[in-house]
C-alpha positions, 0 to 999 in steps of 0.5 A: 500500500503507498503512502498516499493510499494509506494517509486516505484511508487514515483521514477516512478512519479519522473521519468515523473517529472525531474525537480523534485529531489529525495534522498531516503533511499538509496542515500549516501545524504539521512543522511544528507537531513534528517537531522533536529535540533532536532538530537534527532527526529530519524524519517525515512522518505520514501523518501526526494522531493526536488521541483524545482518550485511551479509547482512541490510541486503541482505535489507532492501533487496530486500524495500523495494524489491519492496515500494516501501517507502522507507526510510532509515539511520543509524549514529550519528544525528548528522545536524544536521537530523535528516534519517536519520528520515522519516515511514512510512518503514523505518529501517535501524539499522545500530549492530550493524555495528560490526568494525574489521580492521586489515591485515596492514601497518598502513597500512590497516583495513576498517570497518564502517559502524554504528561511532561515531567513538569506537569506531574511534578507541579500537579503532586507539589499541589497536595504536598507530595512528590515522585522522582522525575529528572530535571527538564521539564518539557521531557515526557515522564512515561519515557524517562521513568519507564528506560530508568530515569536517573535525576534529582531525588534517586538518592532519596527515593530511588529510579523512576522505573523504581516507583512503578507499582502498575501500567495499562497499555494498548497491545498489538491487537488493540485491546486495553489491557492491565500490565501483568507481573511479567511485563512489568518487569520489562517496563521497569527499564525498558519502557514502551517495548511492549505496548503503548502505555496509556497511564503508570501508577507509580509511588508518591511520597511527602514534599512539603519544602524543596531546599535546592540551586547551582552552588557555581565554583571558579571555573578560570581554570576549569580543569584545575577547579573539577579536580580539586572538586572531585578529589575533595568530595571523595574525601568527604564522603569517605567520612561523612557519607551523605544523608538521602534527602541530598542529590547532587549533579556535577555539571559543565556548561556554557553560560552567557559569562563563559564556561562554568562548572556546578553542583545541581544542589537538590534537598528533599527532606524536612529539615531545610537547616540540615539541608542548608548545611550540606550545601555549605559542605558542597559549597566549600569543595573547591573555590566557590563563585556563588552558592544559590540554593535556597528553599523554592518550589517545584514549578519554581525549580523546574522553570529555573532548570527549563532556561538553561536548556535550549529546546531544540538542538542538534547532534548526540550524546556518549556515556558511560558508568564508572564506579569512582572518579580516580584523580586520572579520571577527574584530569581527563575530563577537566582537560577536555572541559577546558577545551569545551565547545562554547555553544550553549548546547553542548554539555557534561554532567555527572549523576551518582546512582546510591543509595535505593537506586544501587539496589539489585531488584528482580522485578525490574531489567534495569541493569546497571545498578551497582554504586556508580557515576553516570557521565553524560557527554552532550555534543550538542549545539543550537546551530547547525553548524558546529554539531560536527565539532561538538559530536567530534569533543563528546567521542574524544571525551568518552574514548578517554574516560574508558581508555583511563578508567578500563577497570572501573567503567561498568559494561552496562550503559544508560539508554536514555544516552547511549548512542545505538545508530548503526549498532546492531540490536542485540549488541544495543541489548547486551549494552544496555540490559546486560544479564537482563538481554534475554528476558527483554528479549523474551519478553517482546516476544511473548507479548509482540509475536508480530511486531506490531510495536516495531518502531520502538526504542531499541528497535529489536529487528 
């Protein structure tokens, strides 16, 4: 069936369906609801669904799969490749699902699977409670929580795919379905392999305060300031191991001012003045610039960290997981911020994954869960036209962080960065889920026999 053939028979399809929006190629609206992160991902979908209801997205389903129409999905289109558009392809824009139900116990809520992080977090800070989600706030929550979701509460209360009680998703024959134990499995790390997710029910926790800010350090000489951070932060833990109410975020970034190195400061515990001390702590590792942590809200925060991330870019990213940053790690990765790009859109930051997140859990195929720091190395920029350099700094950086710390980097990698065009699928398994490869494998398997949910990342062809 052509292209043309199968977009006719879509628009008849909407026709019957009303509660069902349709932008095709056509549509004045169709450059901008294609529109991903990645700017550099110049796919050209068939046509764009924007479902009104679960009830729609399965109606999508049936009528793609009777019609060997593939099609792929999105919520927040945050993927760093770009991978929720393809060619000839249906996109299901699932923005329009976006309800949060609280339980009656406070200790969980539904979500649905179109809400951004932002719209989540804001909507539970309303009645005093909070969830892990990562720090941008136009990033889709389903995708990041679902693929791990490193961020600023892990230490506290562990992974976004930690959080995950239960899931309704569509499945290949277009049913709406209750995730069982086994599937659930897979969801918790491998996110939308299995069905497209209509809503997660996840764990809620009190956050009466937030305690939070960039503590900024002198950053003239940028390689000398990371060193003296890392090496002085390692010495304080070794004596006073931090409480779990504190995540911090290591990260170089170019400013309006120049090149800067900080510490993303995140308290969510109860006592702010204890919180306030620890960023003191942090604020005294290295040769301090400004210290701006203060007590603030969550819409507040998350505005703060949506100004410093711009909302398109081009280019990819590199990763890797390491169990400590040696001094000979920590000269690496301050020479090659010495030598930074200067665009906006290319950065480096650190995530340290302990306490609950470093637990090992049978219930999920999240793999790399021993102690560890997760680099990531964005060669991205906002024009076009220095993306090869900025790609070309993220490999240099990586290649010698693994060529430095051989024995201390982990042989597991964090999807959400890692960098899978032109790696073949099992070996993008291997990488990415490790001993769990074969049950995710299994696992897609058994609930996608056809592959009617072909376009997902990774792809499995």
């Amino acid at each position: 069936m052509t292209g043309t053939t199968q977009l006719t028979a879509l628009e008849a399809f909407v026709a019957a369906h009303p509660t069902i929006r349709l932008t095709t190629p056509a549509s004045p609206d169709f450059p901008a609801a294609r529109r991903v992160f990645n700017a550099g991902r110049l796919a050209h979908p068939l046509a764009i669904a924007h479902p009104q209801s679960p009830a729609d997205v399965a109606a999508l389903v049936q009528h793609a799969k009777a019609q060997a129409l593939p099609f792929s999905v999105r919520s927040g289109g945050h993927n760093l490749e770009g991978l929720s558009i393809y060619d000839g392809a249906l996109l299901i824009d699932l923005r329009a699902l976006t309800a949060v139900t609280i339980a009656a116990d406070r200790q969980s809520a539904t979500v649905q699977g179109g809400i951004l992080q932002h719209e989540l977090a804001s909507k539970l800070w309303a009645d005093g409670l909070g969830t892990p989600t990562g720090a941008i706030p136009d990033v889709g929550y389903i995708g990041w929580a679902t693929y791990g979701g490193y961020g600023s509460f892990s230490s506290h209360w562990g992974l976004g795919a930690d959080q995950i009680l239960g899931a309704t998703l569509v499945n290949p024959d277009g049913d709406i379905v209750p995730a069982d134990e086994q599937t659930l499995q897979g969801i918790r790390g491998a996110g939308g392999l299995f069905g497209i997710i209509l809503d997660l029910t996840i764990k809620v926790y009190p956050l009466p305060s937030l305690l939070a800010g960039a503590i900024m350090f002198d950053s003239t000489n940028i390689a000398q300031t990371i060193t003296t951070y890392n090496k002085s932060y390692q010495s304080l833990i070794s004596t006073s191991p931090l409480p779990p109410q504190l995540t911090l975020q290591q990260i170089a970034f170019n400013s309006p001012h120049g090149r800067l190195f900080a510490v993303i400061f995140t308290w969510s515990g109860s006592n702010l003045d204890e919180g306030k001390q620890w960023s003191e702590k942090i604020a005294s590792l290295a040769p301090l610039l400004m210290n701006t942590v203060a007590q603030t809200t969550i819409p507040d925060w998350f505005a703060g960290n949506g100004a410093l991330v711009p909302k398109t870019m081009y280019g990819s990213s590199a990763t890797h997981n390491i169990r400590r940053i040696t001094p000979a790690v920590a000269e690496v990765i301050g020479r090659n911020l010495a030598i930074m790009p200067g665009d906006m859109g290319t950065m480096f930051s650190i995530h340290e994954l302990r306490g609950p997140s470093a637990v090992e859990k049978g219930d999920s195929v999240f793999a790399s869960r021993e102690p560890h720091f997760m680099f990531e190395v964005l060669g991205f920029v906002t024009d076009e036209k220095g993306r090869e350099e900025s790609e070309r700094w993220a490999e240099k950086m990586a290649r010698e962080i693994e060529e430095v710390g051989a024995g201390d980097v982990l042989p597991t990698a964090y999807i959400s960065l890692f960098k899978m065009e032109g790696v073949k699928s099992q070996d993008v398994l291997e990488k990415v889920y490790g001993k769990y490869a074969g049950v995710v494998r299994d696992l897609k398997e058994r609930f996608d026999p056809e592959g009617v949910f072909g376009l997902t990342v990774p792809a499995l062809k």
